[in-house]
Each structure stands twice: as C-alpha cells, then as structure tokens.
C-alpha positions as CSV (number, residue, x, y, z in Angstrom):
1,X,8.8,-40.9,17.2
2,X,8.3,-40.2,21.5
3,X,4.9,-41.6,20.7
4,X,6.4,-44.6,18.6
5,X,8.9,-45.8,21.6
6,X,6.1,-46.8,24.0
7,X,4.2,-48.9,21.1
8,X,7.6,-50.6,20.4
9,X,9.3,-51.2,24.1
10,X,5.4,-52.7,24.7
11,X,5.5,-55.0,21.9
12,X,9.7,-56.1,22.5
13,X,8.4,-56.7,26.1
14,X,5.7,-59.7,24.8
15,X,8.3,-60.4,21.9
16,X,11.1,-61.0,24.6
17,X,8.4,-63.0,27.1
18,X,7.7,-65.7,24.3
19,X,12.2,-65.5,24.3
20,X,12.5,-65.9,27.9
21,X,13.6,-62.8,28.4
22,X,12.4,-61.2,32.0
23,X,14.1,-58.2,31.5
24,X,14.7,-55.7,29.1
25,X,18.2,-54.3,31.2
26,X,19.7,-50.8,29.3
27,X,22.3,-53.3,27.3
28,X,19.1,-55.5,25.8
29,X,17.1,-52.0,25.3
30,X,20.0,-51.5,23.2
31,X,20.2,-54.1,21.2
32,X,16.5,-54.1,20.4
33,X,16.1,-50.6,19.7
34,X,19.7,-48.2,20.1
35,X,18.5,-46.4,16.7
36,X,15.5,-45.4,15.7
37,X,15.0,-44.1,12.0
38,X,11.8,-42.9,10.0
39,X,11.3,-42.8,6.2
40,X,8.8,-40.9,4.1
41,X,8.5,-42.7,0.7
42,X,6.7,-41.5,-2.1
43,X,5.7,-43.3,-4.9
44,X,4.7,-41.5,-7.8
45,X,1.5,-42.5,-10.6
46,X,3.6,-45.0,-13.1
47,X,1.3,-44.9,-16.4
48,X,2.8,-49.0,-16.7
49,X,2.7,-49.9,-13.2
50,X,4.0,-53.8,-14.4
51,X,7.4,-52.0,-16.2
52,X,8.8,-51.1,-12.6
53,X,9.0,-52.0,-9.4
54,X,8.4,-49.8,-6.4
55,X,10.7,-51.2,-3.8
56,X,12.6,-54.5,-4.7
57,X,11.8,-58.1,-2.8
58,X,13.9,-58.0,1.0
59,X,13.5,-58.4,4.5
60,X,14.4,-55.4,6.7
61,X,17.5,-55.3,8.3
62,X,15.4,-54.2,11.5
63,X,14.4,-55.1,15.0
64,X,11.2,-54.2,14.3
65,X,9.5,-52.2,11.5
66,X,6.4,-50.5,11.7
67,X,4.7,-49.0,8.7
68,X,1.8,-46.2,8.2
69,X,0.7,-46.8,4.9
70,X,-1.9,-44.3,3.1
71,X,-5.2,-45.9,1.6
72,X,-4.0,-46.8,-1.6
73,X,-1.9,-49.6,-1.1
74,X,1.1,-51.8,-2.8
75,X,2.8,-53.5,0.2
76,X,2.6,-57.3,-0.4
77,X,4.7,-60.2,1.7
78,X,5.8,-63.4,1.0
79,X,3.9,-66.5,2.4
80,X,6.7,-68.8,3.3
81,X,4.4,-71.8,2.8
82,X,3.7,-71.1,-1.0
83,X,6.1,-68.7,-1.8
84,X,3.1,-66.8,-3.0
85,X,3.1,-62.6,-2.8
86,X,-0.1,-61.2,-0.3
87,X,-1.2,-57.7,-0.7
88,X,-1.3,-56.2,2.4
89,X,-4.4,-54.1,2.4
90,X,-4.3,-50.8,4.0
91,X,-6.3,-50.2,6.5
92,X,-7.3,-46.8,8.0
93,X,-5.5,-45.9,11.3
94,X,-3.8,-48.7,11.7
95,X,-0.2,-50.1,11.3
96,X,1.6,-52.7,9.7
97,X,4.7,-54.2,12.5
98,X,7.0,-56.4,10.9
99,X,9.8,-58.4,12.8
100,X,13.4,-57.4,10.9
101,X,16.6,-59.8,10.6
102,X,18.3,-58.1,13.7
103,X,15.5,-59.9,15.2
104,X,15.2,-63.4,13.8
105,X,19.0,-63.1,14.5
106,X,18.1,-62.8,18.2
107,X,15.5,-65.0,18.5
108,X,17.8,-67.7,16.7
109,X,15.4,-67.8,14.2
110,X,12.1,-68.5,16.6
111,X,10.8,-65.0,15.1
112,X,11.3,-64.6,11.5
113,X,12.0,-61.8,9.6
114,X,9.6,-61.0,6.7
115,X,10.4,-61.1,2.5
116,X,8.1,-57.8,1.0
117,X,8.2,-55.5,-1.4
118,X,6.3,-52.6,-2.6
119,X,4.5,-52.2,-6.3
120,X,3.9,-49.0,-8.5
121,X,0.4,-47.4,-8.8
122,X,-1.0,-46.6,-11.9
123,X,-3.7,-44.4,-11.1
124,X,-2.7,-42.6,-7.9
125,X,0.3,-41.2,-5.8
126,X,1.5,-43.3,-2.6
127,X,2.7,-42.2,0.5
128,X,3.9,-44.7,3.1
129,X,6.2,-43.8,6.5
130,X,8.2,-46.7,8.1
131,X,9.9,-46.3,11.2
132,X,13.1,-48.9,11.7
133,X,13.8,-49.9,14.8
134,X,17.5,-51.1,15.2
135,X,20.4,-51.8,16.9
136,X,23.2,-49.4,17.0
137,X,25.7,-49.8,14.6
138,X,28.2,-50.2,16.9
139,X,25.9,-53.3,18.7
140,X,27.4,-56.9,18.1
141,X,24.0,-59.0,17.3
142,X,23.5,-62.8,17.7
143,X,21.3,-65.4,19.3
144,X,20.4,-64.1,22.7
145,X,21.5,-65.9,25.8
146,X,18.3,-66.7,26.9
147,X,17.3,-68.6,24.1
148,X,20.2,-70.8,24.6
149,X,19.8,-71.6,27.6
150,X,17.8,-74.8,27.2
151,X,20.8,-75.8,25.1
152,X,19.5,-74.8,21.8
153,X,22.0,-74.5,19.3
154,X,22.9,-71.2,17.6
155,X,22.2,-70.9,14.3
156,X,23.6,-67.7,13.6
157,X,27.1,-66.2,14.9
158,X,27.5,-63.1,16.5
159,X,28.0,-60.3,13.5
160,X,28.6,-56.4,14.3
161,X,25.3,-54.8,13.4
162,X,26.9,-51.9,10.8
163,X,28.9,-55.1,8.9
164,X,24.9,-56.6,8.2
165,X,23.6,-53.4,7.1
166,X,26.8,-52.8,4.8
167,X,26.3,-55.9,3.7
168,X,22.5,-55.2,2.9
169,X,23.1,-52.8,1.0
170,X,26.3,-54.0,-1.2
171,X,23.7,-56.8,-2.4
172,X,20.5,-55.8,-5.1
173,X,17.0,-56.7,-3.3
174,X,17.4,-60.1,-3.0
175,X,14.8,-61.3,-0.9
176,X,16.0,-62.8,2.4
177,X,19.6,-63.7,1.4
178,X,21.1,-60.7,3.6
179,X,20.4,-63.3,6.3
180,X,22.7,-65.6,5.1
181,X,25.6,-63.7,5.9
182,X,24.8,-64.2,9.8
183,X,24.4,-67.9,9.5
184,X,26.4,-69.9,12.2
C-alpha cells in the first residue's frame, strides 16, 4: 500500500493539472485519497461460466481504482460510444487505473467514472487485487472550486461521501446509476 500512495498522489497531481488544480493542500489530499482500501478477490473455475456472473455491471464509488489482475483475465468495460462490453486483457506487470464516481463528482463530470464488470472462468481459478482510493467517509464530495471557476455550472451537488457508498450498496449492480444520486 506505502508503495501504492506515491503511484496515486503522482497520477491525482496530472489528474488535478488537467482540473486546474495547482495544489494538492492536506484538505484536497483528503478528498482525493482520506481512505485507502485493498481487496483480494478470488474467483473460482465455474463449469458454466455463462450461468453466473463474477462481479455485477458498476462503476466504483472511488477516487481512483487501481487493479493487479492475474494472467487469466475477465475484467471487461463499457464503451460509452456503443454501449459495447471490452475485455480488458491482462497484461503482465502492469495495472489497470480506473477513475471512480468520487471523481467524475469532482471533476463535474470532466473525468468520467467507468461501467465494468468481471466474468466467470471456466477453465481456471482468478485472482485479482484492487486497491480503492477514497475519500473519507466523513468527506462532503462535489464539483471542485477550481473547476467552477470559469463559471461552469455544477452538475452535481455536494453529497457526504458515506451517504454515496450507502447508497451504492442499498442498490443491485446497476451500472452507473449510483451516480445519479449526486446529480445537481
């Protein structure tokens, strides 16, 4: 994880850049990335891979995710353009990063949060390890300041980071309609 936080506070330093954010001050570092959380998920053989689903169409309710996935693959995301699913293919040694809600919540939408899910194997066990980057729960998310400062308008109102993630996880995978409940 010490190793993760200087791959992450490089990357929300270009991410905040493209925002007009010059500084990442103690209350943004905060924001961006209070909590830091790691899953290992397995995914065992399924003899009918197509009956089952390994993890259910979403978006994360992240800053940032960032994903070590073993050889075997599974991951796939959404392309907005033709709503068509894209298997991510692993690829040794490297990782997957992708921008969370918290974050398109931030960025008033400028970065976009991404709709994936994960399939079942049939022939062979699958390991993957996320780490979620977050807010802290008791962090009040909504556009940034900086972004609004050329008079843009919000598109999402200021929500208290634990009410998303409640509501996250009140709802089935869904998709991207967690994001709806921020909507200004």
């Amino acid at each position: 994880m010490k190793s993760f936080e200087t791959v992450v506070k490089r990357l929300l330093q270009i991410l905040m850049n493209g925002l007009n954010v010059k500084e990442i001050d103690q209350t943004k570092e905060s924001i961006l990335m209070g909590s830091k959380r790691i899953n290992l998920n397995y995914y065992p053989i399924c003899p009918n891979p197509e009956l089952t689903v390994g993890v259910g169409r979403h978006s994360d309710v992240s800053t940032l995710t960032l994903l070590l996935q073993d050889d075997i693959g599974g991951l796939y995301v959404r392309n907005t353009k033709n709503m068509k699913w894209i298997h991510v293919r692993p690829i040794s040694g490297a990782l997957v990063i992708n921008v969370g809600d918290a974050l398109q919540i931030m960025s008033n939408g400028k970065y976009k949060s991404v709709e994936h899910r994960v399939s079942a194997n049939g022939s062979r066990n699958r390991i993957s390890a996320p780490i979620f980057v977050n807010p802290k729960a008791s962090d009040i998310i909504g556009p940034l300041p900086e972004v609004l400062q050329s008079g843009e308008k919000p598109l999402y109102k200021h929500v208290l980071y634990s009410d998303y993630v409640k509501h996250f996880f009140r709802k089935a995978h869904d998709g991207k309609a967690t994001i709806e409940f921020a909507k200004a």
